[in-house]
Structure formats: C-alpha cells, structure tokens
KEKE-3310 file (N, C-alpha, C; in steps of 0.2 Angstrom, whole numbers, plus 5000, padded with zeros to 4 digits):
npx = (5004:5008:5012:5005:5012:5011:5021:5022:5023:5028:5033:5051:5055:5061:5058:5056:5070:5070:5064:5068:5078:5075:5068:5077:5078:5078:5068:5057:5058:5071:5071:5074:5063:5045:5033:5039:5035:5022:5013:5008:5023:5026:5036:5042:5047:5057:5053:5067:5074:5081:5080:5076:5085:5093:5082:5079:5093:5092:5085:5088:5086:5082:5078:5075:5062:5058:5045:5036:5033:5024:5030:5024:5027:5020:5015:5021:5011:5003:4999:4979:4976:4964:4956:4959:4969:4986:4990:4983:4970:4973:4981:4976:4967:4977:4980:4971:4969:4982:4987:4994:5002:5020:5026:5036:5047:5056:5071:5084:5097:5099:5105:5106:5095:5079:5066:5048:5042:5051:5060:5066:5057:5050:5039:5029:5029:5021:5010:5006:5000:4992:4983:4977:4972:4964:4952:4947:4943:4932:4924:4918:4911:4903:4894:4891:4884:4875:4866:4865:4860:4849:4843:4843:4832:4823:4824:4834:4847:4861:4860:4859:4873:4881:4880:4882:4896:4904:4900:4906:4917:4916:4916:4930:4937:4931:4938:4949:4957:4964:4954:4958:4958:4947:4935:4927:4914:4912:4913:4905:4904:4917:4919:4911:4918:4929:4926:4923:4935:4943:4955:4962:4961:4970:4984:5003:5017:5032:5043:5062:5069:5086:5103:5118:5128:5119:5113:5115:5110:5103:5094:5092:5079:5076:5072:5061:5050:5050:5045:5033:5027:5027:5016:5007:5003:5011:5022:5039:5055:5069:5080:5092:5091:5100:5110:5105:5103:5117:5120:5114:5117:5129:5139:5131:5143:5149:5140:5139:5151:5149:5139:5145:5153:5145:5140:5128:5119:5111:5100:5092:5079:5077:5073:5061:5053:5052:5046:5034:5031:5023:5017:5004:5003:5007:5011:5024:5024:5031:5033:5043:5055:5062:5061:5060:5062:5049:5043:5030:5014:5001:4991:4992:4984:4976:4969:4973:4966:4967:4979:4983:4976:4983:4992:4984:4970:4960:4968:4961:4949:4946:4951:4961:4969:4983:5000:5014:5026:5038:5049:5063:5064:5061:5077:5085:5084:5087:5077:5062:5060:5070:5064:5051:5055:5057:5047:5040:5031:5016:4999:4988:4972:4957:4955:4968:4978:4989:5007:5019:5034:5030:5032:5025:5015:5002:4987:4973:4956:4948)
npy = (4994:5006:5025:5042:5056:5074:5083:5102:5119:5137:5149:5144:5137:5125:5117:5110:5105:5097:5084:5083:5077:5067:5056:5055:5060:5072:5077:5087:5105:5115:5132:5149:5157:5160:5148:5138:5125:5120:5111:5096:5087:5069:5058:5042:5032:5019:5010:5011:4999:4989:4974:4968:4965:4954:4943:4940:4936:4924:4916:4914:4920:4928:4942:4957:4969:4982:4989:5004:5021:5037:5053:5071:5081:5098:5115:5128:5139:5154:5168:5170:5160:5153:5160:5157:5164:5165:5150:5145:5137:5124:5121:5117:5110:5098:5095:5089:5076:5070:5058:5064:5076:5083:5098:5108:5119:5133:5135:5142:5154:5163:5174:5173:5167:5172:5177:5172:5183:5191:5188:5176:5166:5151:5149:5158:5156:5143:5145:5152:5143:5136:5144:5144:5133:5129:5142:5138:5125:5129:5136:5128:5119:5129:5131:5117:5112:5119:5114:5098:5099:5104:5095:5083:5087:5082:5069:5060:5049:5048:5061:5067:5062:5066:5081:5079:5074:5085:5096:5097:5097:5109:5118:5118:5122:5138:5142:5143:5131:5115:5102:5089:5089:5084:5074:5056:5048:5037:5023:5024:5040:5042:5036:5046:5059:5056:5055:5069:5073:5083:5095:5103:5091:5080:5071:5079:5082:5091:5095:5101:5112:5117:5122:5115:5113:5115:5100:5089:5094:5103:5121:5137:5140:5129:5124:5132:5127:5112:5116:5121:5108:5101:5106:5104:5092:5085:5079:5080:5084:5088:5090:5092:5096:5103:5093:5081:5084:5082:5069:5062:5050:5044:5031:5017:5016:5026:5036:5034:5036:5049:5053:5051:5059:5071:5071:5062:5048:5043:5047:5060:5055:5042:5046:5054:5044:5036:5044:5045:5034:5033:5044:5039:5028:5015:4998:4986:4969:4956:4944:4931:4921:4909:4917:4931:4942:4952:4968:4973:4985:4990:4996:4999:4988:4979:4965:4947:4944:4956:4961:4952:4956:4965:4961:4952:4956:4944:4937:4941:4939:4926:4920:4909:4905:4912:4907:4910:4919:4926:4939:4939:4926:4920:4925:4920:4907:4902:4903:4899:4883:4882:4888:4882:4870:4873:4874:4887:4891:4897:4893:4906:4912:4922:4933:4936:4950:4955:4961:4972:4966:4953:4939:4931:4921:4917:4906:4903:4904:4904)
npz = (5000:5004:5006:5002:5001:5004:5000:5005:5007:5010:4997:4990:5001:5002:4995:4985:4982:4993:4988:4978:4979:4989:4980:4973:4959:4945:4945:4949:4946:4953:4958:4961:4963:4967:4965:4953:4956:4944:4943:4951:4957:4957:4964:4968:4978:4986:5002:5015:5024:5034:5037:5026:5019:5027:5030:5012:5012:5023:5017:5005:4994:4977:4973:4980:4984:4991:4999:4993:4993:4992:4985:4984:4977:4979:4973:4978:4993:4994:5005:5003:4998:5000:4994:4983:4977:4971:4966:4974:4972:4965:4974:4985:4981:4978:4988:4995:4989:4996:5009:5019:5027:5024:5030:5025:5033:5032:5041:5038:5036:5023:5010:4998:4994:4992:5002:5003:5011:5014:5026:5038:5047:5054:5059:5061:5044:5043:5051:5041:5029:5038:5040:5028:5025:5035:5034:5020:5026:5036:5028:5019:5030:5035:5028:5027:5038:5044:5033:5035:5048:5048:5039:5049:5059:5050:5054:5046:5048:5044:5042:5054:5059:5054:5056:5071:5069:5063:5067:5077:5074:5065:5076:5083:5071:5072:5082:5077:5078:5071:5061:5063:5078:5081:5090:5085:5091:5088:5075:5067:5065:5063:5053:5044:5046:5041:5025:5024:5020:5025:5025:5034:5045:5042:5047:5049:5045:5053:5042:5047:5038:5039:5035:5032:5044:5053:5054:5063:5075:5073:5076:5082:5076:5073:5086:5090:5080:5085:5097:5094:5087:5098:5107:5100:5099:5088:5074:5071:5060:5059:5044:5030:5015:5009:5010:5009:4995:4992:4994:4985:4971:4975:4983:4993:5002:5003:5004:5019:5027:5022:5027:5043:5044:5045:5058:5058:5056:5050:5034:5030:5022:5030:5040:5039:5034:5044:5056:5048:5045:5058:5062:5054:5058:5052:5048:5044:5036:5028:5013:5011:5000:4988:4977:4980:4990:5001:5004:5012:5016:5030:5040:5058:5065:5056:5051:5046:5035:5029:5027:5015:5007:5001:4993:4982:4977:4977:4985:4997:4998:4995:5006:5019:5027:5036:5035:5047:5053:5065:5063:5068:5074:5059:5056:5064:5063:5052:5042:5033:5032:5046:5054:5053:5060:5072:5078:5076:5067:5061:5062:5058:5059:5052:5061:5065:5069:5061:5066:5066:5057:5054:5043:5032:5024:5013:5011:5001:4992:4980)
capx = (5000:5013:5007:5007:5010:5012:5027:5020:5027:5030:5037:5058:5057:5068:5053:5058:5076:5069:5059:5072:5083:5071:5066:5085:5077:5077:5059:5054:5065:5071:5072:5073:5057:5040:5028:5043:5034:5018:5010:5014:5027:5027:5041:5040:5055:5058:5054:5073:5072:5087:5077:5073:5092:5093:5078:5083:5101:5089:5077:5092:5080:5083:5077:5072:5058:5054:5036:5034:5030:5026:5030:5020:5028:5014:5016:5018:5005:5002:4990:4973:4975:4960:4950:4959:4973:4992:4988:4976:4965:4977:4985:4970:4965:4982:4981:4964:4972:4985:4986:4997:5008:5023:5027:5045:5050:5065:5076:5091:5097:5103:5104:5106:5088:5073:5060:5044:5042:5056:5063:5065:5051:5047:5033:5025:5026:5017:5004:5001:4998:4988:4976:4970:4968:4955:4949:4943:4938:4928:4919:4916:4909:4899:4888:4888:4883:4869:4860:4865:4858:4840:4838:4843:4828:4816:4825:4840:4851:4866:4862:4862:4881:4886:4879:4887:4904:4906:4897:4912:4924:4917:4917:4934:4938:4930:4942:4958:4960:4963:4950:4961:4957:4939:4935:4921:4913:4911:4913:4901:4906:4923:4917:4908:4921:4935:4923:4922:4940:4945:4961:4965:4959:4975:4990:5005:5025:5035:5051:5063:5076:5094:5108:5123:5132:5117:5109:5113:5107:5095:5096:5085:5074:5071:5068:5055:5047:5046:5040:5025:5023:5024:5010:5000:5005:5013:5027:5044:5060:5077:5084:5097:5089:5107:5116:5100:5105:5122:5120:5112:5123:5136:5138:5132:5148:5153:5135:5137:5155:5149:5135:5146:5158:5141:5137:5121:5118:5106:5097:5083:5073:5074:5071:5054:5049:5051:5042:5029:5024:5021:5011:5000:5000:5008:5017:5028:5025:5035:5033:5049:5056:5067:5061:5059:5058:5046:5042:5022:5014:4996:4988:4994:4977:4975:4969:4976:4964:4965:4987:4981:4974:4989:4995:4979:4960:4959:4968:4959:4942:4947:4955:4959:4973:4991:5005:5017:5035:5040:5057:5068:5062:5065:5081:5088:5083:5090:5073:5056:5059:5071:5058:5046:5057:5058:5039:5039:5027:5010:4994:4985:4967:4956:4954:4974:4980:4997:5013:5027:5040:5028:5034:5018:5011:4993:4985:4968:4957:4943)
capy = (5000:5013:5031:5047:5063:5081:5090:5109:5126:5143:5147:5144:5134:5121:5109:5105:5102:5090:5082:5081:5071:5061:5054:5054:5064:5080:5079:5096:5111:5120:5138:5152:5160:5155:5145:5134:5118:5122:5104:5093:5080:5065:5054:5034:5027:5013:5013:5009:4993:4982:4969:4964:4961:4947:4940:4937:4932:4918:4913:4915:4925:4932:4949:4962:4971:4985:4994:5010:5027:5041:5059:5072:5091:5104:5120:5133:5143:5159:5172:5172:5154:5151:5162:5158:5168:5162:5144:5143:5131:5121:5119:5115:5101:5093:5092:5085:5069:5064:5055:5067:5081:5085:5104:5112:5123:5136:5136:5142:5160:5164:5183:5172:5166:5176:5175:5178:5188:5196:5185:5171:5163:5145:5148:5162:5151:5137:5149:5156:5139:5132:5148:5144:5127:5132:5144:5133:5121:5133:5139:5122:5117:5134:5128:5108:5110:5119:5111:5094:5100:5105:5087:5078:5086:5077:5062:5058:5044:5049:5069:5065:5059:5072:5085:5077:5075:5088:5101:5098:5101:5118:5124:5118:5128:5142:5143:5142:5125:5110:5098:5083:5087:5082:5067:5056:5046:5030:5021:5028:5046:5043:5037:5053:5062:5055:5057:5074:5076:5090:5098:5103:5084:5077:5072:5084:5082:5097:5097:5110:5112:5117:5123:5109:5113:5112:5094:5085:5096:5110:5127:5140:5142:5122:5122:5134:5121:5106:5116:5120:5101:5098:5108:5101:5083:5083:5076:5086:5079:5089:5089:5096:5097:5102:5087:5079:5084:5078:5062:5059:5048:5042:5025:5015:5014:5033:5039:5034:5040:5056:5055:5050:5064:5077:5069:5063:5040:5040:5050:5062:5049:5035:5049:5056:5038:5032:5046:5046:5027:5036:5048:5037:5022:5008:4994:4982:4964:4954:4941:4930:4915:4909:4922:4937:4944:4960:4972:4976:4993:4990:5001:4995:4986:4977:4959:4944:4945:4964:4960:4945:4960:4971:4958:4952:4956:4935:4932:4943:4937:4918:4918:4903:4907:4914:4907:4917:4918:4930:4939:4938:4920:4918:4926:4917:4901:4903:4903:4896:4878:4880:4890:4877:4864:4874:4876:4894:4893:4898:4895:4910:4913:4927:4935:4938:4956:4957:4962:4972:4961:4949:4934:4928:4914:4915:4901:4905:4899:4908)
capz = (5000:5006:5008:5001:5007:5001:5002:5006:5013:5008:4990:4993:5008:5000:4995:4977:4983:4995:4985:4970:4984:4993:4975:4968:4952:4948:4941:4949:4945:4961:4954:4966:4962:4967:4960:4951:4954:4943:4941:4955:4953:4959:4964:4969:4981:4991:5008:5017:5027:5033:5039:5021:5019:5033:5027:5008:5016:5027:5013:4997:4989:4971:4974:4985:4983:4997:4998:4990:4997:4985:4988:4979:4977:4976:4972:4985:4994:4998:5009:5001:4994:5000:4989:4973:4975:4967:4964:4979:4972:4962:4979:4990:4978:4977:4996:4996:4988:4999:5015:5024:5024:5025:5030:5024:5035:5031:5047:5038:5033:5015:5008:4992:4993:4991:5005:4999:5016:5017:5033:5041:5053:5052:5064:5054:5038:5047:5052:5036:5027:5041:5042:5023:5024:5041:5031:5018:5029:5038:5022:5019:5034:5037:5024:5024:5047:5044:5030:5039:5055:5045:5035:5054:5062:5048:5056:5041:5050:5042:5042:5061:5063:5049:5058:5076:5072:5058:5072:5082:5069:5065:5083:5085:5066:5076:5087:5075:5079:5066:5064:5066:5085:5083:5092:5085:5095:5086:5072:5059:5066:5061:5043:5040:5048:5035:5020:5026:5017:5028:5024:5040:5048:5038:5049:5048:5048:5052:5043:5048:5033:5041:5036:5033:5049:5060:5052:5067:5081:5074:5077:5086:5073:5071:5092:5090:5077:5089:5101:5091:5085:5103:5109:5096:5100:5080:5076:5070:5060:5054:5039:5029:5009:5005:5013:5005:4987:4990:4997:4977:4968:4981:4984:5000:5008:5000:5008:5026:5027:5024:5035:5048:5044:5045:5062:5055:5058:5043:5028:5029:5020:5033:5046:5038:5033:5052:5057:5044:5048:5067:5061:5050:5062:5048:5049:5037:5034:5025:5010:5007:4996:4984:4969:4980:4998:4997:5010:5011:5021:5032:5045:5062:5068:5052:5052:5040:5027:5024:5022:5008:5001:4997:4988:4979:4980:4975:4992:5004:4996:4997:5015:5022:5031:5037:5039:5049:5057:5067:5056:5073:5072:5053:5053:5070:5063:5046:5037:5035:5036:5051:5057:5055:5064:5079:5080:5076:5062:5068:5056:5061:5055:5047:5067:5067:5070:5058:5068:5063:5054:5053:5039:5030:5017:5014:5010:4999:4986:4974)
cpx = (5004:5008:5009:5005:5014:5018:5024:5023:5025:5032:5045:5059:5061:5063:5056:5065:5075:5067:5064:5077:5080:5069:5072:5082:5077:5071:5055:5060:5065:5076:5072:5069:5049:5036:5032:5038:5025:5012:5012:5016:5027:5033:5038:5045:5053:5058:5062:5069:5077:5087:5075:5078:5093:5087:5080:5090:5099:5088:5084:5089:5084:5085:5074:5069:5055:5046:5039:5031:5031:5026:5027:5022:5024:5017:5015:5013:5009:4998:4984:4973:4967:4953:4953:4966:4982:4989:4984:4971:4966:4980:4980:4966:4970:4982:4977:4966:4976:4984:4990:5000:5012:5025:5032:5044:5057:5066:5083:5091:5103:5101:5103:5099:5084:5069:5054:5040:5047:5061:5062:5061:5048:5039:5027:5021:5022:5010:5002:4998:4991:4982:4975:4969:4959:4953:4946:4941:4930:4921:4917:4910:4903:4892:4885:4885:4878:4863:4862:4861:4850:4838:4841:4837:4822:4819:4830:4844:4857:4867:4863:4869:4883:4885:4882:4893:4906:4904:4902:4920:4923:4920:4925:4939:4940:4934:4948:4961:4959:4959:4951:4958:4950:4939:4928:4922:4911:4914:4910:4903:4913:4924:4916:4913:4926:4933:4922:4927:4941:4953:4966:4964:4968:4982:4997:5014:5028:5042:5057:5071:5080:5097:5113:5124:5126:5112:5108:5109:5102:5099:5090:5078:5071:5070:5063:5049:5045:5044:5032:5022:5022:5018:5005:4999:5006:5017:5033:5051:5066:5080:5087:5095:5097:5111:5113:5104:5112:5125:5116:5117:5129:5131:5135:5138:5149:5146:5136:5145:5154:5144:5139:5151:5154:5139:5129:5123:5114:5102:5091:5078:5073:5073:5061:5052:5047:5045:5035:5025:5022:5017:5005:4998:5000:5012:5018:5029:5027:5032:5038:5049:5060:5069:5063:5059:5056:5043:5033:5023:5005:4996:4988:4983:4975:4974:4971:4973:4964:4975:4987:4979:4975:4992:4991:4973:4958:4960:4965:4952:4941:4950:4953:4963:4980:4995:5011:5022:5036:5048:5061:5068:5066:5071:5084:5089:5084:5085:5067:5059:5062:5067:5052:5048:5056:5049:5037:5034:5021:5005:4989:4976:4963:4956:4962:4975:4989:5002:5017:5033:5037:5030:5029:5016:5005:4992:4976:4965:4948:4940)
cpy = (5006:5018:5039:5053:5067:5083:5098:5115:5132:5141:5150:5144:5128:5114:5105:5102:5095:5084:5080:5074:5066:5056:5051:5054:5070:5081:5086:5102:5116:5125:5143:5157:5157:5153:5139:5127:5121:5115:5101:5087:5074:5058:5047:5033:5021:5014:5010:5002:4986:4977:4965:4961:4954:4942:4938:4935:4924:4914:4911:4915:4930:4939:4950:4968:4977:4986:5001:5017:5032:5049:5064:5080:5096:5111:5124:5140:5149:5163:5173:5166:5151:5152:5161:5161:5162:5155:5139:5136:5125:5116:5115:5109:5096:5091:5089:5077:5066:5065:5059:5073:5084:5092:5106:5119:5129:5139:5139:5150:5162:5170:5182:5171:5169:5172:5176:5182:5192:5192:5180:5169:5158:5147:5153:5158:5146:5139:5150:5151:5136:5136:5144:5140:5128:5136:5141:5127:5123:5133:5135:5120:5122:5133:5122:5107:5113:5114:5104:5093:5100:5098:5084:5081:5085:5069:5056:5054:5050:5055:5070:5066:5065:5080:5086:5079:5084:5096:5103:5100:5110:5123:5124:5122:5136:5144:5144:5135:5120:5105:5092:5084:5085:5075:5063:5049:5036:5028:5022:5036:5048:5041:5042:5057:5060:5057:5062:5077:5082:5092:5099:5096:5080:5076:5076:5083:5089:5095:5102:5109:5118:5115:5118:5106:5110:5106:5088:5086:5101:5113:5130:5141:5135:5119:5125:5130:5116:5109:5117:5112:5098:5100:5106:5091:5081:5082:5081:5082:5088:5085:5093:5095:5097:5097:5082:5077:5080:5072:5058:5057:5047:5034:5022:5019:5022:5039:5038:5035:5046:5057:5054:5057:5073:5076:5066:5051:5037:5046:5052:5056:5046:5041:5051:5050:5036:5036:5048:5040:5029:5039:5043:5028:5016:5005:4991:4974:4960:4946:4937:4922:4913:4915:4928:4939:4953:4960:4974:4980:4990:4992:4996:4993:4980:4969:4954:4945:4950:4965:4957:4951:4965:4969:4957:4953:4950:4934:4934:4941:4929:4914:4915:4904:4909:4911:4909:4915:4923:4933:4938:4930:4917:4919:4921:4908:4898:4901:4900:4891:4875:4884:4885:4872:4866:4876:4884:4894:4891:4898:4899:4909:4921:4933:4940:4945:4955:4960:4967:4968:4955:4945:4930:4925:4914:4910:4904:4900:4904:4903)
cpz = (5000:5008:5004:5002:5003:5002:5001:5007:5008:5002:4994:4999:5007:4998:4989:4978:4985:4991:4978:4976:4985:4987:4970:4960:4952:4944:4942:4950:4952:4957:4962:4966:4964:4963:4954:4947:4952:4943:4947:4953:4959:4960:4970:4973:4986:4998:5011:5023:5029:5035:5032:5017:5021:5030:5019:5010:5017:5021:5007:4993:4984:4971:4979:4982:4990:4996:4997:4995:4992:4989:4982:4982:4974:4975:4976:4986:4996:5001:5002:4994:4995:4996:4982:4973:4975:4965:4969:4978:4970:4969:4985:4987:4977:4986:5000:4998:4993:5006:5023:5021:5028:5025:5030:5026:5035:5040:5045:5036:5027:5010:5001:4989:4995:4996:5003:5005:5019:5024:5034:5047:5050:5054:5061:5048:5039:5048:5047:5032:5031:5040:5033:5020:5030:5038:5025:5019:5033:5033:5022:5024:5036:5031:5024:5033:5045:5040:5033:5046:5053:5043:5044:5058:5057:5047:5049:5046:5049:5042:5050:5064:5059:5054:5068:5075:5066:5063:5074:5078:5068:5069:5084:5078:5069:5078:5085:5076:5074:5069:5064:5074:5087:5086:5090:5091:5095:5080:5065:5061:5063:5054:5042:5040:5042:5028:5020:5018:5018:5028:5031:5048:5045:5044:5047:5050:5048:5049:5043:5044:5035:5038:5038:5040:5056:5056:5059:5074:5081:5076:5083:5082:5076:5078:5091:5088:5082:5097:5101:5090:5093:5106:5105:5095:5091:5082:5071:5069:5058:5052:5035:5019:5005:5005:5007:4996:4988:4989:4988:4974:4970:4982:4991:5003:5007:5006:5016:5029:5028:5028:5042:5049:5047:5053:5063:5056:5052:5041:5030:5028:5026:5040:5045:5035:5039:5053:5052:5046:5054:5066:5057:5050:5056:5051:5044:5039:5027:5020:5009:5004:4991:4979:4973:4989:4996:5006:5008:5020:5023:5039:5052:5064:5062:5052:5045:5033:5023:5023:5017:5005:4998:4992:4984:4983:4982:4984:5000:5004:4997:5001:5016:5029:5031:5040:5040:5055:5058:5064:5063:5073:5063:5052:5060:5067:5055:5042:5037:5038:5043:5056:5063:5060:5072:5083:5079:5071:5064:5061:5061:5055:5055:5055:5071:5067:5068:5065:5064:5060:5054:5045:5037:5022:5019:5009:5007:4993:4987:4970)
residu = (UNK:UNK:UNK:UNK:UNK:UNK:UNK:UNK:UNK:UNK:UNK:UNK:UNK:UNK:UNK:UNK:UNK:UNK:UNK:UNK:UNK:UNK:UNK:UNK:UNK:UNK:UNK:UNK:UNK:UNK:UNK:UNK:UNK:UNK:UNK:UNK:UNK:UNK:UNK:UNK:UNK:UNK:UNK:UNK:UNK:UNK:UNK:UNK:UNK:UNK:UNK:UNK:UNK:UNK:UNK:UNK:UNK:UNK:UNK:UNK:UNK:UNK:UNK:UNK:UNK:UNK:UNK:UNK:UNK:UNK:UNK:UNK:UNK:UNK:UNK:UNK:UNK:UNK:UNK:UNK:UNK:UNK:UNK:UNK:UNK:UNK:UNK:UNK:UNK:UNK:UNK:UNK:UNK:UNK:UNK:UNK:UNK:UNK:UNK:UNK:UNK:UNK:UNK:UNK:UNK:UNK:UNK:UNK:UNK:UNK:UNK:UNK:UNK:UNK:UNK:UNK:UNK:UNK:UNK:UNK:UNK:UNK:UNK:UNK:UNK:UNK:UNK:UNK:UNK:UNK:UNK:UNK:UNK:UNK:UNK:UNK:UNK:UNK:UNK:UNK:UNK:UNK:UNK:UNK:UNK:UNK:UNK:UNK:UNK:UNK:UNK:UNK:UNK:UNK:UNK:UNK:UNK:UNK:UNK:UNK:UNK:UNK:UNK:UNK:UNK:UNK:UNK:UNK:UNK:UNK:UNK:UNK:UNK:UNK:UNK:UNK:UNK:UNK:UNK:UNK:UNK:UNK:UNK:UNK:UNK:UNK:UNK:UNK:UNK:UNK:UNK:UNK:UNK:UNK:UNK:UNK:UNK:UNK:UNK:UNK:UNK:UNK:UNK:UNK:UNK:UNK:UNK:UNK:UNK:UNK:UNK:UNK:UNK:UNK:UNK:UNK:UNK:UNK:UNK:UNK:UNK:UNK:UNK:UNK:UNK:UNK:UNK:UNK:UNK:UNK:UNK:UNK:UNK:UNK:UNK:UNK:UNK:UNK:UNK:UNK:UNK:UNK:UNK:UNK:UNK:UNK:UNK:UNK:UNK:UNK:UNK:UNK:UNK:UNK:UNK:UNK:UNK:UNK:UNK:UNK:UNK:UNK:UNK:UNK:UNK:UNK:UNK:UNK:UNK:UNK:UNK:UNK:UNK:UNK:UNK:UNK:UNK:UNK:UNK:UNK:UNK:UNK:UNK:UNK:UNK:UNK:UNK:UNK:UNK:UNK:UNK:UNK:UNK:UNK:UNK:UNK:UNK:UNK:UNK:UNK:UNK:UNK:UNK:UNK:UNK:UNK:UNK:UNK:UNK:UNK:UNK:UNK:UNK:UNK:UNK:UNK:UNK:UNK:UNK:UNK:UNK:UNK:UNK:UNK:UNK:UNK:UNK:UNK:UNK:UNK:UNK:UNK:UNK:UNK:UNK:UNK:UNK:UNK:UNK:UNK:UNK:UNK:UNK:UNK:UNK:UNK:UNK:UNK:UNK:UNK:UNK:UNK:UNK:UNK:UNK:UNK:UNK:UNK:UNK:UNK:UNK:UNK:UNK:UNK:UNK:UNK)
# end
C-alpha cells in the first residue's frame, strides 16, 4: 500500500530540493522564484528497510523488493489561497488527495535566497499555510453543518452523525484549531468524519530544513518548530535538503561515510519515513522466498485477510489462512523451514492482528 503525502510550505522553503533528493530525480525544478513547481510532481521510492536484507540472506532470495512510498511536490502557497489567490485552488486540491503532509520549513538563513516575506520565521510560515487550509475548511463546513443539521431534524440517519461529528469540527475551526482534534465518538462518526476530506483533519510532519552545519542538532529556529509540534502533539523531524541533494549519487559505503563525517547516523529519507509510519500508524510485513523477499505497508490494527489484500484482492476474498513467522524467528533460525522445525510457524486465522515484521504465506482459494 505505502502512503502518500504532500510535500508543502511557503514558495523557497527548500521543497523541490527535497523532493528532487528524497526521490533521487530531479523531476521538479528547484528555481529560486515561486511557484517553480507548477503541476505537481510525483516521485516513487523505496521505503529503506534492513530487515529485508537478513531475510533474503535467510530465505536465498533472488530479489528484493521493498514497499513504496510516493511523495508528491505541490506548488507553493500563499495568503489568500483560499479564495483563489496564486495557485490557491490548484494547491488545496492537490492536498485533498493525499494522506498526509509533510510541511517544509526554512530554518536556515541565506541573503542568496529570496524569501517571499522578506525574513525568516518557520513559525509564521506554518501559520500562514495552516490559516488557509482552516479557512477553507471553515467555508466548507459553514455551509455543509447547517444544511446537515436541517435534514437531521426530519430524522435523516446519516444527516444526524454528519451534523454530530462535523458540528464539532466547526466549533473547533471556530476557534483556529485543526480539525484533526475532533473526536468522533464511534465508528460511523469517524466514517463521515474522513469522508468529510477535511484539509486541516490530515496528519501533519514538520520538517525543519537546516543549514549543513546544524543537520545534526538543529538550530533555534528548528527548536522553535518542535516546540509547536509539541504543543500540538505533532510530530517534527530535521533535515538538511542540502546534505540531502548531496548524498544523490554516492555510493552506499561513500553515503554513510559522509553521513558520519556530518554527524548525522542516517538519511533524511529514513528519518521522515520512520516518522511518517508514526504519524499514520503503519506497519511492514514481509513476503519472502526463493524468487523474492518484498516488504508490504498496512495500518497498524489490520487483520490477515486485509494483508492478503495488498497483495491480491483473490487472496483477501478467498482467505483461508496465514502462515506466519516472526522475522527475529526467521532470521535466527535461518529461514522458513528451520523456522518450522523449531515450531515457530503459527497458522493463524482470518481473526489475526498482523505484527510488525511479521513473515507471511497465505494460503487461499477463489
């Protein structure tokens, strides 16, 4: 499944940079002017995973296959996006689509690059994008809660919970607050509630793009930053876009060299991937075998037959069962069958709750 999520910010907060890195293309042009990235571009990559090493090691598996994560560079906002202005609409519909978003922060200071405020303030820029997503959530909702609330008193089921949980979203609009903090109450409130597709409902990374020097420690701008994400119980990564760009085109051994040489343990990427699966409550179970060991992406909670159905629709339709080896288990015991000798190998049924690193053969029939 994987997931994908927005790369956003101000115009020349270092997104298209990121985004040429984290994708290792340079599909969107990082110019120093706004509005650069006109169309959004999309890049594909490989989630990182050294668990899927050991495992084809175990199995003497052909290939390696990780899971996917797509990232998606929109074109930056401005005040008064939400009535249309710069590429306003353009922007608020690209960010409809995806599942998250990442928000590029400028933490660094450069007289060569244009702000389009004149200065640098992470916390500003953050303000000024969120105000006109809640503004067009607002708008939104200042329309769809009343007429919801009219059809629920000639007894409409469904206008009922829209007019519950979406109620509470307004008030909490109202107030300037994202309507992520809504809490619905059940299970159907939390359908309407998603089908709502509320802009500011969307989980939210902060990344605060730093300056080479401070990649591994941050600055004072990018404390400022997680002190916002903490008060909002978001979540908040550094990274260095520059370092980013460099680390393009170097080899493994060549790449963790210079990471060690920057003070840094590992790549942008695998820091906003970790915290990406955190924010969006994934995890990663494992297919392996002679031909191939592949990494699969499913919502932590997910039960067997809805992992049979990343792979195919056939097998989450014709579950019979899973059979499942813990990867600590697989790799310690050098693979399925010595898995299976030491009794590690579980037939679970359609009732199971996946695992992290869980090692899985399903067994089906259509």
């Amino acid at each position: 499944m994987g997931f994908r999520c927005g790369i956003v910010g101000l115009p020349n907060v270092g997104k298209s940079t990121l985004f040429n890195a984290l994708t290792e293309t340079q599909a969107a042009q990082a110019a120093n002017y706004p509005f650069c990235t006109i169309e959004p571009n999309v890049g594909q990559v490989g989630v990182p995973d050294p668990r899927l090493d050991k495992l084809a090691e175990a199995a003497g598996s052909q290939k390696i296959i990780p899971t996917q994560l797509s990232f998606v560079d929109i074109a930056g906002l401005v005040r008064g996006a939400s009535k249309g202005e710069g590429l306003g609409n353009q922007f608020l519909g690209n960010i409809r689509e995806v599942d998250a978003i990442i928000h590029v922060l400028r933490c660094f200071e450069n007289d060569d690059i244009q702000h389009v405020d004149n200065k640098v303030d992470p916390i500003a820029d953050a303000e000024t994008v969120e105000t006109e997503l809640l503004l067009s959530d607002l708008e939104s909702l200042e329309k769809r809660v009343p007429a919801a609330q009219k059809r629920a008193t000639g007894g409409d089921k469904e206008s009922k919970i829209a007019a519950s949980v979406l109620g509470q979203a307004l008030e909490l609009l109202r107030e300037g607050k994202p309507a992520r903090l809504t809490e619905p109450k059940d299970e159907e409130e939390a359908r309407v509630f998603r089908q709502a597709q509320l802009l500011t409902a969307k989980p939210v990374l902060y990344v605060c793009n730093v300056e080479e020097e401070c990649a591994a420690e941050g600055n004072e701008f990018s404390k400022r930053v997680f002190e916002k994400a903490a008060a909002e119980n978001a979540t908040a990564v550094i990274v260095s876009a520059a370092i980013e760009a460099e680390l393009v085109g170097m080899d493994p051994e060549e790449r963790m060299i210079f990471l060690e040489e920057m003070g840094l343990h590992e790549t942008g990427l695998a820091r906003i991937i970790r915290a990406g699966y955190e924010l969006l409550d994934l995890l990663t179970f494992f297919t392996v075998g002679p031909k191939e060991a592949r990494a699969w992406t499913v919502h932590k909670g997910a039960k067997a037959p809805e992992a049979a159905g990343e792979i195919h629709s056939d097998m989450q339709r014709g579950f019979i069962r899973a059979e499942t080896i813990a990867y600590d288990d697989f790799v310690t015991l050098g693979g399925e069958s010595g898995a299976k000798e030491a009794g590690k190998l579980r037939q679970e049924g359609k009732d199971y709750v996946v695992k992290d690193g869980d090692v899985m053969h399903f067994k089906f029939n259509v």
